[in-house]
DODO-60457 format. One line per field, with one value per residue (C-alpha): y, z, x; residue number from 1. Coordinates in pm, whole numbers, plus 50000, padded with zeros to 5 digits. Layout:
yy <- (Y; ...)
zz <- (Z; ...)
xx <- (X; ...)
lokol <- (NUM; ...)
REM end
This chain:
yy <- (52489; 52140; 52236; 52570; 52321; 52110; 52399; 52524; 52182; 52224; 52513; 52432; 52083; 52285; 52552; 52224; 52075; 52351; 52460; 52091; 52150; 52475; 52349; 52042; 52228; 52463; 52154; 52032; 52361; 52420; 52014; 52094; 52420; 52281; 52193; 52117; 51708; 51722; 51909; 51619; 51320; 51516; 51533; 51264; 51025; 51261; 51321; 50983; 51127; 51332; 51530; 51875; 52157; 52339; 52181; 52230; 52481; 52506; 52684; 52830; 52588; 52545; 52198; 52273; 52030; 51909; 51797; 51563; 51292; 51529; 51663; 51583; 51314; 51563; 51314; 51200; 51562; 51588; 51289; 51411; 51204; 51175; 50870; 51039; 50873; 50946; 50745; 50736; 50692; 50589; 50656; 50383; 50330; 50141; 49930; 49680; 49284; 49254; 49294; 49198; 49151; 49017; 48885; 49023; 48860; 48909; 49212; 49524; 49525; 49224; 49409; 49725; 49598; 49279; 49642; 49794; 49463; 49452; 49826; 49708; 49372; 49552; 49762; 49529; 49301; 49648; 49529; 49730; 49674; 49630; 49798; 49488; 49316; 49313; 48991; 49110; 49369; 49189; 49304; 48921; 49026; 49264; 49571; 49884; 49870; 50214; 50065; 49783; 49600; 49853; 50158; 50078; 50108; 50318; 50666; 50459; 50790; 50921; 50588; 50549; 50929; 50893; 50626; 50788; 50830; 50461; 50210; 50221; 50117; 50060; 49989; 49633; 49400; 49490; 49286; 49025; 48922; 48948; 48709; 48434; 48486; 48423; 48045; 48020; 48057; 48232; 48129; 48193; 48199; 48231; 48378; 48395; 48686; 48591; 48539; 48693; 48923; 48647; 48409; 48686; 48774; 48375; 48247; 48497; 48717; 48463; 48360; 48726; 48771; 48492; 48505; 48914; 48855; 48636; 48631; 48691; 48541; 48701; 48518; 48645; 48957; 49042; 48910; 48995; 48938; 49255; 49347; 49389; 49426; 49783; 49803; 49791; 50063; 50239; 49969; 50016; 50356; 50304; 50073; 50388; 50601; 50382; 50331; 50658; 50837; 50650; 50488; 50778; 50613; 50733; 51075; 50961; 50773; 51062; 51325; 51122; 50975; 51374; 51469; 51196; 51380; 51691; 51620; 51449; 51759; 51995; 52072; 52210; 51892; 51609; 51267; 50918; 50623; 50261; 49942; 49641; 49388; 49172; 48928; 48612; 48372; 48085; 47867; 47937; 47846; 47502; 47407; 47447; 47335; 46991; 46938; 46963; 46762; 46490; 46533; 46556; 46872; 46988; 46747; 46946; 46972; 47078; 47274; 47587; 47755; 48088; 48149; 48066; 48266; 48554; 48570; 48540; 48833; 48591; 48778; 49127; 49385; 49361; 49705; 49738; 49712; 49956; 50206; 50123; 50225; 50528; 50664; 50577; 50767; 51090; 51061; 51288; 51075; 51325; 51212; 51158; 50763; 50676; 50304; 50139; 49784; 49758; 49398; 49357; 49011; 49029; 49371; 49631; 49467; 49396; 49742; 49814; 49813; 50073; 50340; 50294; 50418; 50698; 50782; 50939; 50673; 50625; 50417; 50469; 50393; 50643; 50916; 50894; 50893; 50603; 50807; 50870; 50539; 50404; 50718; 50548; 50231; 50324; 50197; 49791; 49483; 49438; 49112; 48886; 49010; 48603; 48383; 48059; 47935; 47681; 47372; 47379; 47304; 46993; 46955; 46740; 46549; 46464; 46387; 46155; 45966; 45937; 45806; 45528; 45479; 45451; 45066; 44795; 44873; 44935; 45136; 45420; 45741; 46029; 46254; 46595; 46843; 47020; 47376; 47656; 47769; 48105; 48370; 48397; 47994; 47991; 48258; 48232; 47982; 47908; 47742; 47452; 47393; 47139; 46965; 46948; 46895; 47128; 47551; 47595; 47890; 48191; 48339; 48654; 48897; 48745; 48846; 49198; 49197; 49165; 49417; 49677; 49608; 49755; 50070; 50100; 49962; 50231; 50473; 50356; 50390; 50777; 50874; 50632; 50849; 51173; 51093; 51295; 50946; 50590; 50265; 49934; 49648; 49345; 49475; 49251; 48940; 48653; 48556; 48660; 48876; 49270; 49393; 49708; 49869; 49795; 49940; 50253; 50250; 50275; 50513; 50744; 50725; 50813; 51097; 51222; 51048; 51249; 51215; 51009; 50683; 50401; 50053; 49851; 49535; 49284; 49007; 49300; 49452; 49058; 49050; 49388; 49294; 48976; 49196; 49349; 49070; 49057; 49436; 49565; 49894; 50003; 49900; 50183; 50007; 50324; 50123; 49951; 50280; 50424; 50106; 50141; 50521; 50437; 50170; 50316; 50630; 50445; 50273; 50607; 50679; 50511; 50196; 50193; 50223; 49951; 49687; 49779; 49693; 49353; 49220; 49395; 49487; 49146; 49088; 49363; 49693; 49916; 49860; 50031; 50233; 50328; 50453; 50373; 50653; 50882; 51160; 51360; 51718; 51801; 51850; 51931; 51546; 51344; 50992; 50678; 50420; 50093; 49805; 49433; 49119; 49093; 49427; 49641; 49965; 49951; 50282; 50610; 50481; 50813; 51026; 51408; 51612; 51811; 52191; 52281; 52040; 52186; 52563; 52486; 52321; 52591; 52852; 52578; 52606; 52970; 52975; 52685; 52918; 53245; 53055; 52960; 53241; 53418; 53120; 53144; 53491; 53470; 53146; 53092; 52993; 52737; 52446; 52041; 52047; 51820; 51736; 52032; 51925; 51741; 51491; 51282; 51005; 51109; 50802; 50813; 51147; 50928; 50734; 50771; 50964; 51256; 51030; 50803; 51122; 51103; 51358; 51237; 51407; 51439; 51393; 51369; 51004; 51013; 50839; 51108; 50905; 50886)
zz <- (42728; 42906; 43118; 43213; 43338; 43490; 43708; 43812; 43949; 44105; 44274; 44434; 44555; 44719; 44881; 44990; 45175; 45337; 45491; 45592; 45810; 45929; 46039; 46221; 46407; 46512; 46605; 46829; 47014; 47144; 47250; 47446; 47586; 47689; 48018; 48297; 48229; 47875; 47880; 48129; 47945; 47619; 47824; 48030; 47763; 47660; 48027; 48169; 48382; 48594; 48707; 48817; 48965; 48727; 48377; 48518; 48795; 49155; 49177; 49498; 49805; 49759; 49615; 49451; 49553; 49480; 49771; 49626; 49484; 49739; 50039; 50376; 50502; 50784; 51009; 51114; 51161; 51543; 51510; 51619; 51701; 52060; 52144; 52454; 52770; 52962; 53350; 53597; 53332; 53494; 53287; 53215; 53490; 53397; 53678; 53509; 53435; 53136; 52740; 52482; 52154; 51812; 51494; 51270; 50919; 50648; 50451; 50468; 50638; 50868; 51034; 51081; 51259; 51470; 51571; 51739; 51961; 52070; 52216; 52379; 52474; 52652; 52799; 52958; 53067; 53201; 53039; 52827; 52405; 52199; 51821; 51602; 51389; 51046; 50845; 50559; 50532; 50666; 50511; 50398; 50212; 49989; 50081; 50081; 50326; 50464; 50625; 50913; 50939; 51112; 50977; 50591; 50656; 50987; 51155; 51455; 51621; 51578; 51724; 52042; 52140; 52064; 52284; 52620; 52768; 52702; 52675; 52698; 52345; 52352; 51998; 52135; 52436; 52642; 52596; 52854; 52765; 52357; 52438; 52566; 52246; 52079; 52239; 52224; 52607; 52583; 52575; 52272; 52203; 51844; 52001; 51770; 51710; 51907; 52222; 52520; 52788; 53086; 52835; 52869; 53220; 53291; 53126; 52957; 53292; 53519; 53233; 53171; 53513; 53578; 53306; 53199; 52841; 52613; 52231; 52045; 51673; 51478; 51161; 51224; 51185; 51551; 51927; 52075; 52034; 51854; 52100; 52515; 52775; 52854; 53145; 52890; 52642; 52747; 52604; 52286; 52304; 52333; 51961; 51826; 51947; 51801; 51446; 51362; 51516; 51644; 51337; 51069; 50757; 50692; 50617; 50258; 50255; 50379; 50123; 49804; 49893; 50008; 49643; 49456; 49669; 49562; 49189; 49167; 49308; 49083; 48880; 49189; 49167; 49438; 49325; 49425; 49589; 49479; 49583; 49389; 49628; 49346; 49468; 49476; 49212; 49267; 49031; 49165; 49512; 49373; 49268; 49597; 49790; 49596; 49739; 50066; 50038; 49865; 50197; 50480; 50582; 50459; 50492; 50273; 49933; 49669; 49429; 49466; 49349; 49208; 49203; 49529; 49651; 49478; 49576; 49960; 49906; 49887; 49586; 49497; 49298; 48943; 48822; 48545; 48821; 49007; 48691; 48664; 49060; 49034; 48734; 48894; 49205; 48952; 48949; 48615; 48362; 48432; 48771; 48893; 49016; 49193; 49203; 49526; 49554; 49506; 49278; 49096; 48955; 48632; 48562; 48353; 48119; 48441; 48464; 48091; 48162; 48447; 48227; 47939; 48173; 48350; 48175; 48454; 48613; 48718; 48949; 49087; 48836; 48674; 48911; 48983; 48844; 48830; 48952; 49220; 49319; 49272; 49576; 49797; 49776; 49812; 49694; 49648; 49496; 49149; 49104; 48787; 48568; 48489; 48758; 48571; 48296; 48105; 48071; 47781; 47435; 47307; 46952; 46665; 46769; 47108; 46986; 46736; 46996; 47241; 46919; 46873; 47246; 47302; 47230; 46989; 46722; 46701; 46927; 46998; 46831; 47077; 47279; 47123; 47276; 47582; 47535; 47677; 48045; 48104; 48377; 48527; 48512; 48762; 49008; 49274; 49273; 48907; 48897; 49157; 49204; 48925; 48971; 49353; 49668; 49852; 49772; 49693; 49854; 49701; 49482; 49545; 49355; 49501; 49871; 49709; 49572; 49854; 50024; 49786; 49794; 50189; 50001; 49706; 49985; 50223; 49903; 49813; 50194; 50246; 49928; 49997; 50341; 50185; 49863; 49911; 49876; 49902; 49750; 49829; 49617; 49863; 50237; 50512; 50297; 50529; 50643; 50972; 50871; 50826; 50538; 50323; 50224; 50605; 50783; 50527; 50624; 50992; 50955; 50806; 51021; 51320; 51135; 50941; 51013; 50768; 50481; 50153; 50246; 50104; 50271; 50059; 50094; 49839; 49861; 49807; 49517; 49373; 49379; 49173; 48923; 48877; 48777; 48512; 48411; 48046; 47984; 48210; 48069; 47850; 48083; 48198; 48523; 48700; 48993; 48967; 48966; 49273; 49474; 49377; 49516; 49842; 49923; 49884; 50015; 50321; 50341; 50398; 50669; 51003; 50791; 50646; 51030; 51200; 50913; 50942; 51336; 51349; 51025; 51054; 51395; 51589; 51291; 51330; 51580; 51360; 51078; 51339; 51648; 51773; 52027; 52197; 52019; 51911; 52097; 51966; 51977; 52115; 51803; 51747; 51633; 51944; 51724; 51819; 52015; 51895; 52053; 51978; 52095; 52327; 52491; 52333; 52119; 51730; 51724; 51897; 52227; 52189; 52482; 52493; 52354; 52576; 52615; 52472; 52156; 52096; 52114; 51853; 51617; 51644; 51519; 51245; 51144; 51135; 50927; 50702; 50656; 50572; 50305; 50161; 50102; 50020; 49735; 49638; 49555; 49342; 49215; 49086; 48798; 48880; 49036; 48920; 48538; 48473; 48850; 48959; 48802; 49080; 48977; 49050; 48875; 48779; 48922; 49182; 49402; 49521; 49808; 49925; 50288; 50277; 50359; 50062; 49794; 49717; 49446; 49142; 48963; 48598; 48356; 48003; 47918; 48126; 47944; 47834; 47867; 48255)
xx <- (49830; 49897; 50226; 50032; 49768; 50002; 50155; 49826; 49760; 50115; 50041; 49750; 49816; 50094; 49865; 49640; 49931; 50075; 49692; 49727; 50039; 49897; 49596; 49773; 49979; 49693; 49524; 49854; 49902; 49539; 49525; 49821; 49690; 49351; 49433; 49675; 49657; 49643; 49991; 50094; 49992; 50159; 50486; 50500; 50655; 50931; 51053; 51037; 50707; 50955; 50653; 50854; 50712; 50915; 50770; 50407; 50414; 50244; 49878; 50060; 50034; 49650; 49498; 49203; 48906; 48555; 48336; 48194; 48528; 48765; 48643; 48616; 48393; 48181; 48058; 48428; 48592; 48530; 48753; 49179; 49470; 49540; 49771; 49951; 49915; 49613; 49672; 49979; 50288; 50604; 50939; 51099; 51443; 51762; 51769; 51484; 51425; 51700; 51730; 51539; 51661; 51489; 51546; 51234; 51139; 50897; 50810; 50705; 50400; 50496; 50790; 50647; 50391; 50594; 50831; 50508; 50472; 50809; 50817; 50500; 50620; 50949; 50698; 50477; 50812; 50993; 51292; 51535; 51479; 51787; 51731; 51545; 51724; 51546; 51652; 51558; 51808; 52080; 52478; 52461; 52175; 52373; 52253; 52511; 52765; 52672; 52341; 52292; 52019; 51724; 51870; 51849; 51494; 51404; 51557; 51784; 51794; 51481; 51289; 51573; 51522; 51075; 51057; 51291; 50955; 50833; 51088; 51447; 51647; 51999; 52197; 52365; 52375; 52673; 52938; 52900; 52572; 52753; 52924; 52656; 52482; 52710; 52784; 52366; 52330; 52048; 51692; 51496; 51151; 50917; 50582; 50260; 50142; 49865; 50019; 49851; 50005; 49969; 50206; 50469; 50388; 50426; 50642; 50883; 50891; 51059; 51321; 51404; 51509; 51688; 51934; 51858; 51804; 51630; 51579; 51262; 51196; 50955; 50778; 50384; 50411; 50390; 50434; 50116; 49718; 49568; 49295; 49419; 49169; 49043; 49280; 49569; 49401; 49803; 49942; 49764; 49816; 50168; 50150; 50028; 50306; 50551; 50377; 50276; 50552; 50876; 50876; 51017; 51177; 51554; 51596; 51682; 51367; 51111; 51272; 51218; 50907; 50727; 50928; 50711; 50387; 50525; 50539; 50198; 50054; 50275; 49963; 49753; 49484; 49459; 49549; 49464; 49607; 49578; 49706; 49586; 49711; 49782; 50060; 50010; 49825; 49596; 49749; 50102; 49923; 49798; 50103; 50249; 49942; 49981; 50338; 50251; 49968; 50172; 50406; 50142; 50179; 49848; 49533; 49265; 49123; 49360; 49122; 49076; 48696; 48785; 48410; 48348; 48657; 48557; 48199; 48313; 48549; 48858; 48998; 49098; 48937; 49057; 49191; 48953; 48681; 48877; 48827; 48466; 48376; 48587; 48385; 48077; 48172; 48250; 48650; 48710; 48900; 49235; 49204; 49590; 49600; 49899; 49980; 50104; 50286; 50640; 50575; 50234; 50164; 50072; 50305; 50232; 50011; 49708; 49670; 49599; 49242; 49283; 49508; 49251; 49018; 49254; 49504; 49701; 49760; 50173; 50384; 50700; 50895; 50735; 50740; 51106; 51395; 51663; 51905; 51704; 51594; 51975; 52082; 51831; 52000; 52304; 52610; 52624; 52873; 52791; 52592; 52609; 52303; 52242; 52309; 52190; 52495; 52371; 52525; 52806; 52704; 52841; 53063; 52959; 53236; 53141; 52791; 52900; 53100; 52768; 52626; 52860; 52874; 52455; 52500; 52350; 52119; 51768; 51692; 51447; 51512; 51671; 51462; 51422; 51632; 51580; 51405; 51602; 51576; 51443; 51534; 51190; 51194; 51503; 51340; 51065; 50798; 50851; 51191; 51108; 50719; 50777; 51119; 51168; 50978; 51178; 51244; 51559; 51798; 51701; 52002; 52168; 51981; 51666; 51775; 51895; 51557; 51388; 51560; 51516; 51138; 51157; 51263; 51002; 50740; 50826; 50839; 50460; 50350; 50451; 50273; 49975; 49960; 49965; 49717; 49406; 49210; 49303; 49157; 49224; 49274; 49242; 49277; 49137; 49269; 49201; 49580; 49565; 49873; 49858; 49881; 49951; 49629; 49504; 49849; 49777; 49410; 49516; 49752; 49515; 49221; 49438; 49626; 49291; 48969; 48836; 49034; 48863; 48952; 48733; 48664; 48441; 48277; 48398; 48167; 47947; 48122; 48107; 47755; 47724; 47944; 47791; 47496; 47637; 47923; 47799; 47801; 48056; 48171; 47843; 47542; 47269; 47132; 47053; 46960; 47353; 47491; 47289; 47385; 47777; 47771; 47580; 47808; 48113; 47992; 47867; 48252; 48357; 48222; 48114; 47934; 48303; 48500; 48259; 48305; 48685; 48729; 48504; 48738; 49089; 49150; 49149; 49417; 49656; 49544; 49763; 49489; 49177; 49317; 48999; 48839; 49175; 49410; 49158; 48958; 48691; 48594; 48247; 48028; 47636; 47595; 47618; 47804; 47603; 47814; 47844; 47896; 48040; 47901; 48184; 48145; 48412; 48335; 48316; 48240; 48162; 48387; 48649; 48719; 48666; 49008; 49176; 49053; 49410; 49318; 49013; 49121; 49323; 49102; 48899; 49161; 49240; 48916; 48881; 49221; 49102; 48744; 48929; 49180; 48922; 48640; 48987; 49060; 48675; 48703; 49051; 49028; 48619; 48701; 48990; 48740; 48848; 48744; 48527; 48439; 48209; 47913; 47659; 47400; 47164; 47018; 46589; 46475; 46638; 46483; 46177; 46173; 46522; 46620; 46853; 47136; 47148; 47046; 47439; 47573; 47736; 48055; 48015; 48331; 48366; 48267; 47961; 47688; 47462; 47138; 47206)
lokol <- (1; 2; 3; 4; 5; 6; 7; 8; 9; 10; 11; 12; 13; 14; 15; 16; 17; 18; 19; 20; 21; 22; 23; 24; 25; 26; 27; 28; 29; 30; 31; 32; 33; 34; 35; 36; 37; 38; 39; 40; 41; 42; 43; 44; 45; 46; 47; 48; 49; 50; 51; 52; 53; 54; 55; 56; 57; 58; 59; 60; 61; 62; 63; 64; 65; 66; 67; 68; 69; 70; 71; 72; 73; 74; 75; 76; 77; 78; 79; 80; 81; 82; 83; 84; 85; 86; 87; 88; 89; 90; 91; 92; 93; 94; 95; 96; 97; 98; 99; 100; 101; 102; 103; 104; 105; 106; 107; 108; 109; 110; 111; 112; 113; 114; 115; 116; 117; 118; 119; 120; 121; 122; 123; 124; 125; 126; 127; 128; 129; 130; 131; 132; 133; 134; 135; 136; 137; 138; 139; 140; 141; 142; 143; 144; 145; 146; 147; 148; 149; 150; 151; 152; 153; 154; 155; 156; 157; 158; 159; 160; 161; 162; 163; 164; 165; 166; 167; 168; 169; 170; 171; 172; 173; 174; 175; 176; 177; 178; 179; 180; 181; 182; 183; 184; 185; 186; 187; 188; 189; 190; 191; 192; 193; 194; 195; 196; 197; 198; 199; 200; 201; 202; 203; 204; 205; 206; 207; 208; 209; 210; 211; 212; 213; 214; 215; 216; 217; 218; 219; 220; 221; 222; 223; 224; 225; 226; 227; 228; 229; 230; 231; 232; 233; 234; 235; 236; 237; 238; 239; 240; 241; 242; 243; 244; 245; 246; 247; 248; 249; 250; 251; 252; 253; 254; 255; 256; 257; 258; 259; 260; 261; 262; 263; 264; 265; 266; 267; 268; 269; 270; 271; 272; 273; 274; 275; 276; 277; 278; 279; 280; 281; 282; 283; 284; 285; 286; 287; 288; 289; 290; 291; 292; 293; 294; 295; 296; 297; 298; 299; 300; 301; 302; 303; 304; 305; 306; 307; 308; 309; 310; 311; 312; 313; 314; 315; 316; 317; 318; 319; 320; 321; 322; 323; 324; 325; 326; 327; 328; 329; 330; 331; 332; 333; 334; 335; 336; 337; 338; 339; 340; 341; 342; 343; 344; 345; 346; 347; 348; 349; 350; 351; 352; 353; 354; 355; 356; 357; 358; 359; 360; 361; 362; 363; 364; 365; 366; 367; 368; 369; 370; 371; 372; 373; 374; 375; 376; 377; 378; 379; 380; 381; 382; 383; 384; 385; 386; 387; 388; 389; 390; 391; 392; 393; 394; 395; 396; 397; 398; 399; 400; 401; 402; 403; 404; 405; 406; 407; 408; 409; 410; 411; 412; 413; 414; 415; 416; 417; 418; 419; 420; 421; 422; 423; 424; 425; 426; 427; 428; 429; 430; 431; 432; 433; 434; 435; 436; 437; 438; 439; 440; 441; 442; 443; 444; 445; 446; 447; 448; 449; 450; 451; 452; 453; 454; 455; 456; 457; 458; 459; 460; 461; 462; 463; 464; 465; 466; 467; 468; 469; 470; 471; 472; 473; 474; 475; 476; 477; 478; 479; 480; 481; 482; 483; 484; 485; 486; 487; 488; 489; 490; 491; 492; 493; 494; 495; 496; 497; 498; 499; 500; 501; 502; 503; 504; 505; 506; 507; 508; 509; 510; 511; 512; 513; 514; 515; 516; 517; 518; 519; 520; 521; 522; 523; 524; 525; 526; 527; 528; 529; 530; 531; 532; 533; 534; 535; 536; 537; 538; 539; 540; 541; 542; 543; 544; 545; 546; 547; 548; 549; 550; 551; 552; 553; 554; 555; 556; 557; 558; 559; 560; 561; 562; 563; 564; 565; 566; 567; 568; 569; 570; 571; 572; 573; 574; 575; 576; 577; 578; 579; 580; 581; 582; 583; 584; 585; 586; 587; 588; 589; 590; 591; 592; 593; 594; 595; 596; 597; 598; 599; 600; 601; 602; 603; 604; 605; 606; 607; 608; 609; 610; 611; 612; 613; 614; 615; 616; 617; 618; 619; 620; 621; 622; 623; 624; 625; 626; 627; 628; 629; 630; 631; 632; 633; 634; 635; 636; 637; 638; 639; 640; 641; 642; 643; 644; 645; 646; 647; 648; 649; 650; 651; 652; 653; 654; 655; 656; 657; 658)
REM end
């Protein structure tokens, strides 16, 4: 009677279990099947995030968008790129004043935008431009030996035959004038990147023709002031034609970085592009600051307010405030987040609070392959993985001997023993803020490094151009160099005005999360929420495109090229014009397009209008999950115009009592 009650028991502690497993795997498949992301996130781990159209398929060529987190920004569409010349435009002739040629350093950002003043500079001079020579992608650098300096970056032939039409660029200097370079004959100057036409006109001019070349170094990030007179709008016209169109990337370059697009669109939805800006660190800056006080180079204060800095929109948005203003503009939690910036301080482990938020949220490292990334930089000298030996260790022996040697009796006991060195110790800022007063030579894989970081930059900037919106982390960053997220920024208004691309305020953005500092993810300040939307909405759009030319553009033009390489299509809404203090337009200053421009925006449109009753019909049920739903908050109806009644995008963690 017992062992039959024992089986019994058996038995059904069996049948228990094996419902179990049933029911779990029941459990895993519809999880997986529930939606496009979920299958993604499920994935990405086992397959390195190789997002493949293959693994996840294409929803056809058609990106499926919500208006409200996607679409178009409708007061900027009349808005097209039009950076051809517009007054008498001579071709350039080869009987002219003499070469220029130019050594270019810094990063990314710095000689991308120092290239667009030369052009102009050779321009202005009528002299002949030989192909820049980037320093940071020198062969003593230790790139591959199949690049030279410009062309491990930029398309040689592609910016020579753009520019026929402008200036003339020529490879090398012929070989007499090689040969006075090389003895230092020739003169060479370091403009600012503030220096003003007449200081090339006056000065430069008359050297140039004397001897028919001089030398140009670069550190600023460019060679000439960042707003020219009105009489000189060709000349800025002629920045734009070299930034957003002489200036292709290497073939190699353009194919990866439109694959990475490709594969963060494979599953049909728009994704977003973020650059924290997050590269540098006060601290780090203190300690460097001190030195050269203590050498009297500086004469200021050595402490550094972080409070003060951040409520004057000295410091970047944090990524988990990054997370928190996306959710409060109705980003879905599945919302694909691309991160931009080749080297974040911090790593991984600052954007925690970000993927806790959105959990598809990738880098490149992440988005390609190592394979891939190793093609692009082609083949290189192997480098010693440690650089730094430590000094040998010493026998018992030979320590017993110092012993005996360290003289009479007592004496004070022996220091404790040095703590080992550590790799990140012996790199960057880290290995000499401390010990020396002077930076030492950076090692070889530090000038590798750095030219790699051209690559993943360049990488980060095509797919930041292509994202269906764009965030900054810390554009407009008070250096008086350009920088990433404002070159991006740039880039886009003049390519699509309209596209999402967001410009806040973040000495306003400070003040809001100073409201809410003690309860930042589960607060239910309506008010906070309707303030975060209207600004950011507002940075969208012409609020967004004033603030952007009084702060960026005297900086770097590249960041604002308007009115000056825009035009606008006549529209029912007649823009307002806007005006500086100094007489030149913020806003509203565009010329008319051409007829043959706006002919063809109009069958555009038409197309664009068909596609999509066409997609309505097919595809009604196929809308962003999660990002369809429009809202507003109840206390919010009263009292507000039409412009600030801004629709909210409801996703799954949205508090239910708003």
């Amino acid at each position: 009677m017992n062992m039959a009650f024992k089986s019994k028991i058996k038995w059904i502690a069996l049948f228990v279990l094996i419902l179990s497993m049933v029911s779990l795997v029941i459990h895993l498949f519809i999880t997986k099947l529930s939606g496009p992301y979920s299958l993604q996130s499920t994935l990405m781990p086992a397959i390195g995030f190789n997002l493949t159209p293959s693994i996840f398929g294409m929803q056809g060529d058609r990106v499926v968008r919500n208006k409200g987190s996607w679409g178009h920004v409708k007061s900027l569409e009349s808005l097209q790129p039009y950076a051809n010349p517009r007054r008498s435009y001579p071709v350039p002739n080869e009987k002219n004043n003499g070469y220029i040629y130019a050594k270019v350093f810094g990063g990314f950002e710095k000689i991308r935008s120092s290239i667009c003043d030369l052009v102009t500079i050779s321009r202005l001079l009528n002299a002949t431009l030989v192909i820049p020579e980037i320093q940071e992608s020198l062969q003593s650098k230790g790139i591959s030996y199949k690049f030279k300096s410009f062309s491990y970056l930029y398309d040689e032939e592609q910016f020579i035959a753009s520019l026929k039409n402008d200036v003339i660029v020529v490879n090398s200097l012929p070989e007499n004038l090689k040969a006075g370079r090389r003895r230092n004959e020739i003169h060479t100057y370091k403009p600012k990147s503030s220096a003003s036409p007449d200081f090339y006109v006056n000065e430069i001019l008359p050297e140039l023709k004397k001897s028919k070349v001089i030398g140009l170094v670069l550190h600023d990030g460019g060679c000439l002031q960042s707003i020219l007179p009105p009489s000189m709008s060709e000349f800025q016209r002629l920045r734009c034609r070299v930034a957003f169109h002489a200036l292709k990337f290497r073939p190699k370059i353009q194919v990866l970085g439109q694959l990475m697009v490709q594969r963060l669109r494979a599953s049909g939805q728009p994704f977003l592009a973020f650059h924290p800006g997050l590269d540098v660190h006060t601290e780090l800056i203190q300690y460097r600051r001190a030195q050269m006080i203590k050498q009297g180079i500086l004469n200021d204060d050595l402490s550094v307010d972080s409070h003060v800095r951040r409520s004057n929109g000295s410091c970047p948005l944090m990524p988990e405030e990054i997370g928190l203003l996306l959710k409060e503009m109705g980003y879905s939690t599945e919302t694909m987040i691309y991160v931009a910036g080749s080297e974040t301080f911090g790593g991984q482990r600052i954007l925690i609070p970000l993927r806790s938020n959105f959990s598809n949220t990738m880098d490149r490292t992440q988005v390609c392959t190592k394979q891939e990334l190793s093609d692009l930089v082609g083949p290189e000298t192997p480098l010693p993985s440690n650089p730094f030996q430590p000094p040998p260790t010493k026998s018992k022996e030979q320590l017993k001997e110092e012993w005996y040697r360290a003289g009479p009796r007592p004496r004070p006991l022996p220091p404790p023993p040095d703590r080992p060195i550590y790799q990140h110790e012996k790199e960057g800022w880290y290995g000499w803020i401390a010990d020396s007063d002077t930076e030492p030579d950076p090692s070889s894989v530090d000038l590798r490094n750095q030219a790699h970081r051209l690559l993943w930059d360049a990488l980060d900037y095509i797919v930041s151009l292509e994202a269906d919106a764009f965030f900054p982390g810390f554009h407009n960053d008070g250096s008086g160099w350009p920088d990433f997220s404002s070159l991006v920024m740039g880039h886009r208004l003049y390519e699509s005005a309209s596209s999402k691309t967001y410009r806040p305020d973040r000495r306003v953005l400070a003040e809001l999360f100073n409201i809410i500092h003690d309860n930042l993810y589960h607060h239910n300040n309506h008010t906070w929420k309707r303030v975060v939307r209207e600004h950011l909405n507002k940075s969208l759009s012409e609020d967004g495109l004033i603030r952007q030319s009084l702060l960026s553009k005297p900086t770097t033009f590249l960041s604002h090229p308007l009115p000056e390489c825009s035009c606008r299509i006549p529209s029912a809404e007649v823009p307002k014009q806007v005006k500086s203090n100094d007489g030149r337009f913020l806003y509203g200053g565009e010329d008319e397009c051409p007829r043959w421009m706006q002919l063809s925006q109009e069958d555009d449109t038409r197309s664009e209008s068909a596609v999509a009753e066409e997609g309505s019909d097919d595809n009604s049920e196929s809308e962003y999950k999660n990002d369809s739903v429009e809202q507003q908050d109840s206390d919010d109806s009263r009292g507000r115009s039409s412009l600030t009644q801004i629709p909210v995008d409801k996703d799954d963690e949205w508090d239910t009592n708003d």
